[in-house]
C-alpha positions in Angstrom: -117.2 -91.8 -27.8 -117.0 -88.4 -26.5 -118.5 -89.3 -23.4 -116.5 -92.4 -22.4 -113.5 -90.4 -22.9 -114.9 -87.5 -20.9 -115.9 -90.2 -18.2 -112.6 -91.6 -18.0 -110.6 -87.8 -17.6 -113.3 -87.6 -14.5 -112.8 -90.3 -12.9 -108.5 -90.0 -12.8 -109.2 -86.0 -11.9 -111.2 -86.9 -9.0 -108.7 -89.7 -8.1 -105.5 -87.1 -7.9 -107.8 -84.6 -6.5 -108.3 -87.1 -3.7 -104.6 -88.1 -3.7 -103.8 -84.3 -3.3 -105.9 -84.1 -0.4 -105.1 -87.2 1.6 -101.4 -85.9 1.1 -102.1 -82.6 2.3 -103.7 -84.0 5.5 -100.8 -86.0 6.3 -98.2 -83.4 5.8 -99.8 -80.9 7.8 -102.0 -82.6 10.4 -101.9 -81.6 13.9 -100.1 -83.8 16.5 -102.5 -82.3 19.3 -105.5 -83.7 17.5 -104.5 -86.9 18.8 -102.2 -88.2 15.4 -98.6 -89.5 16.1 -96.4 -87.3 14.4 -94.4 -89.8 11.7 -90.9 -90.1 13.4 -91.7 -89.6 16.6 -91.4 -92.9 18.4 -87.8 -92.3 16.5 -86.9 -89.5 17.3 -88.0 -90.2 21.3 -85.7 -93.3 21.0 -82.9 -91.9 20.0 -83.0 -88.9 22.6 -84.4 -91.0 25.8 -82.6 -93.8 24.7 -80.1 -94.5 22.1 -78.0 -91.1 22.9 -78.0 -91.8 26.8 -76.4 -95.3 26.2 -73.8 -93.6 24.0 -73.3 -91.0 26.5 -72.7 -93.8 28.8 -70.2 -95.5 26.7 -68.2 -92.0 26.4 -68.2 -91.7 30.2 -67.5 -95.3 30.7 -64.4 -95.3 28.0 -63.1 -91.8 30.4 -63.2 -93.7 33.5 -61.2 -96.7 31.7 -58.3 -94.1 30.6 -57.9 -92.4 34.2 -58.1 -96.5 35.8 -55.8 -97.3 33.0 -53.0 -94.6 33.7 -53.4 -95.7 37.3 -52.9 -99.1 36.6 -49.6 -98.5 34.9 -47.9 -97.1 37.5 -49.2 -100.1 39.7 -48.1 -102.4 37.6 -44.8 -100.8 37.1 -43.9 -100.6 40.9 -44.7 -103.9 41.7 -42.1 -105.3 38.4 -45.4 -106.4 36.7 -48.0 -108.3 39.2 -51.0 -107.1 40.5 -50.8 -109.7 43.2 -47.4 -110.8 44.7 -44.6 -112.7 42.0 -44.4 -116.4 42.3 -41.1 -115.8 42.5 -41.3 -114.1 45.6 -41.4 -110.9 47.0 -38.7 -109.3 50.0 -38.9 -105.8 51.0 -41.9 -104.5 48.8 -40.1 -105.9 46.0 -41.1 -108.4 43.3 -38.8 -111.1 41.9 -38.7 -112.0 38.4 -36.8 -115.1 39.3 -36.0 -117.9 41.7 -33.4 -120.6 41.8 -33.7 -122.7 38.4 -37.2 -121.1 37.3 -38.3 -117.3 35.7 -41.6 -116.2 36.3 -42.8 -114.3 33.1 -45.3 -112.1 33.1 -48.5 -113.2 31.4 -49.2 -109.5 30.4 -52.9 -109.2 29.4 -53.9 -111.2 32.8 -52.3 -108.9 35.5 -53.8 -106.0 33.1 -57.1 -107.6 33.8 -56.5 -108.6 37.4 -55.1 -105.0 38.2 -58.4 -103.0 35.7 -60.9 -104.9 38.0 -59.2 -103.9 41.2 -58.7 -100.1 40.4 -61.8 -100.1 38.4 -63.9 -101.4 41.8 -61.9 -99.2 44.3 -62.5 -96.4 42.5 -65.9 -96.2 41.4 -67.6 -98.8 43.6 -69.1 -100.4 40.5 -70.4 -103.3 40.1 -69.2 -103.7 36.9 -66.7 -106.4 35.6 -65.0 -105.7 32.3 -62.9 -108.7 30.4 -59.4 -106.1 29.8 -56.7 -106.6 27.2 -54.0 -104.5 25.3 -53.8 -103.7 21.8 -50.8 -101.6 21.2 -51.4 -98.6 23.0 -55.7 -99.3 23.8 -56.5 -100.6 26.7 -59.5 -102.5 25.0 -62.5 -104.0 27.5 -66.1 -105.3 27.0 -68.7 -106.2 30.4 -69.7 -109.5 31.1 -73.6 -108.3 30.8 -76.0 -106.2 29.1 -77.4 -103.2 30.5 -80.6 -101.4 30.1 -81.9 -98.2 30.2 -85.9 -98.0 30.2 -88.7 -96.7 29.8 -92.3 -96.9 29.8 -92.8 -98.8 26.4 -89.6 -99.0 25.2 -85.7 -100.6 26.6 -82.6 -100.1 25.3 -80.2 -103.0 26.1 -76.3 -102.2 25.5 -72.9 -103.5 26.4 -70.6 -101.5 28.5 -67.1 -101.3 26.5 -64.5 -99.3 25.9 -61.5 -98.9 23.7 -59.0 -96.3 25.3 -55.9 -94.8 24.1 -53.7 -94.7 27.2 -51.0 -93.7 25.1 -48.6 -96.5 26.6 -47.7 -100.2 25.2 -47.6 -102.8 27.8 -45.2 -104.9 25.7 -42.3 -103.2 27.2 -42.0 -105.6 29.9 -41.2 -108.4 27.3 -38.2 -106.5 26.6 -37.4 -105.6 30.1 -37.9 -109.5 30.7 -35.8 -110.9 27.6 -32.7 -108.2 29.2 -33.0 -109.4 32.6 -32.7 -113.4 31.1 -29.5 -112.3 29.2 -28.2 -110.6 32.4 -29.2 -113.2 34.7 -27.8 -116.0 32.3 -24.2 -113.7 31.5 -23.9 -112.7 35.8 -25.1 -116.1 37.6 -21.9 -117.9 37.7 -19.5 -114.5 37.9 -17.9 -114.3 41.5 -17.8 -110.6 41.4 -21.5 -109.9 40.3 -20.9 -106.3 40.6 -18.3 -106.1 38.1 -20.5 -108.3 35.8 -23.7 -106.4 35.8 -21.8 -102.9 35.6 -20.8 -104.4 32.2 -23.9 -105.9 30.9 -27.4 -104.4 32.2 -28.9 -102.3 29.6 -28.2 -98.3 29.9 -31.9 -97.9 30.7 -31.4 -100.1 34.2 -30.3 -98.1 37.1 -29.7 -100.2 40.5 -32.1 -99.9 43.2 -33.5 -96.4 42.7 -33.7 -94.2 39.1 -33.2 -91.3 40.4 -30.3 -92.1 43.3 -28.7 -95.5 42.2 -26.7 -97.4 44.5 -25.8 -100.6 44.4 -26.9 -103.1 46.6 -26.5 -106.9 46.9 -28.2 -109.3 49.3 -26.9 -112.9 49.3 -26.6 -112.2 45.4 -30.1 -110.6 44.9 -30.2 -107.2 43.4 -33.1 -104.7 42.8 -33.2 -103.0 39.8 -35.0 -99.7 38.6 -35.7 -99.5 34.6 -36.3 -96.6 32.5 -39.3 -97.0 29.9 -37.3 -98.4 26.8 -39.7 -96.3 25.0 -39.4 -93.5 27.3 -43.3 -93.1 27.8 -44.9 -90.5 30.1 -48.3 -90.6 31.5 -49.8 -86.8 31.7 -51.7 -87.3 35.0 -55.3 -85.1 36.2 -52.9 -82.5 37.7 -51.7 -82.1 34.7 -48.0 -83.0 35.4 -46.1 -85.5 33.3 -44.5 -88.6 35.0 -42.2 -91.1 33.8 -43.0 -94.3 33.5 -40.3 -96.7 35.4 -40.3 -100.5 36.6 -39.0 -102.0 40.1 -38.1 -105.8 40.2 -35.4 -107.8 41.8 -33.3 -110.2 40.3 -31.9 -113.9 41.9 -28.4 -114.5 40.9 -28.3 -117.7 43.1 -26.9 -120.5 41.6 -27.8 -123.2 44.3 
């Protein structure tokens, strides 16, 4: 009996004497002997690759924030279009309205439109980003993957961004809803002066926000608005500029 039970305590020593040496070896055996080091392949794929895509990303949401400022003041100086108003455009200045029709803005497309344009003049990319609002983001995602490799590994990725311009785009629905109630309350007054004196919102200014005058062309007016919600845009030089909208207004009746 003595012997079994001697055998057995034998056999279970030399089995976690061999566990403590196989543990050993792993722990401290030498990469330069020609054994991966456990994590490497990891830690190689997050330096070479996962980190340089997210480094990517950061620069790629920078670049949307500069475009983004830029596009606001586009936007803003030509009342909302990145192209020219259906409504028509006289002088350098964009219509929001036409005998009988109002051309709203569709918001998120001239956004898009205007991102693309800026983005490619700028940075000669070939890049195309799908662009929205979301409050105050300017939110965008590529239409393809891209891929940083290597020689046994790839990293695939989607460009995107989500930037805080620190500016919503909705103000033009309220500048938009104002200029319907003005155009609907000044259309049929004789004297149209006298009439939008009375009724334009305080934020409107005629022709020019910083030296109004008033001007009237076969009843068509240009307007300069104010931000509603007074938004700045700091730009690179570090100055701070007001955001302000130019647009003309019809107040034909036939």
């Amino acid at each position: 009996m003595k012997s079994k039970k001697g055998a057995v305590i034998l056999h279970w020593a030399v089995f976690g004497l061999l566990a403590a040496i196989g543990l050993f070896a792993w722990l401290t055996y030498d990469a330069e002997l020609g054994v991966k080091v456990k994590g490497e392949w990891q830690l190689d794929y997050l330096r070479n690759f996962y980190i340089e895509g997210q480094e990517e990303l950061m620069q790629t949401e920078q670049q949307a924030l500069l475009v983004g400022n830029k596009i606001i003041f586009s936007l803003a100086d030509n009342g909302g279009f990145t192209e020219s108003s259906p409504c028509g455009v006289e002088e350098g200045v964009h219509y929001w309205n036409k005998v009988g029709s109002f051309c709203f803005l569709e918001v998120d497309e001239e956004i898009d439109q205007a991102f693309d344009k800026a983005y490619q003049e700028k940075y000669n990319s070939d890049r195309r980003f799908a662009v929205s609002h979301q409050g105050k983001e300017l939110v965008g995602e590529a239409a393809e993957t891209e891929m940083i490799s290597g020689p046994k590994m790839t990293y695939n990725y989607f460009p995107h961004f989500r930037a805080n311009i620190g500016y919503n785009f909705d103000e033009y629905f309220q500048i938009q809803n104002d200029a319907k109630s003005v155009l609907d309350l000044c259309k049929w007054k004789p004297d149209l002066r006298e009439c939008l004196e009375d009724t334009k919102p305080e934020y409107w200014k005629f022709t020019d926000c910083d030296a109004e005058m008033y001007r009237e062309n076969e009843r068509k007016v240009v307007f300069c608005s104010e931000s509603p919600g007074r938004y700045t845009i700091l730009q690179p030089d570090g100055s701070v500029v007001p955001v302000r909208y130019t647009f003309g207004l019809d107040f034909t009746t036939s």
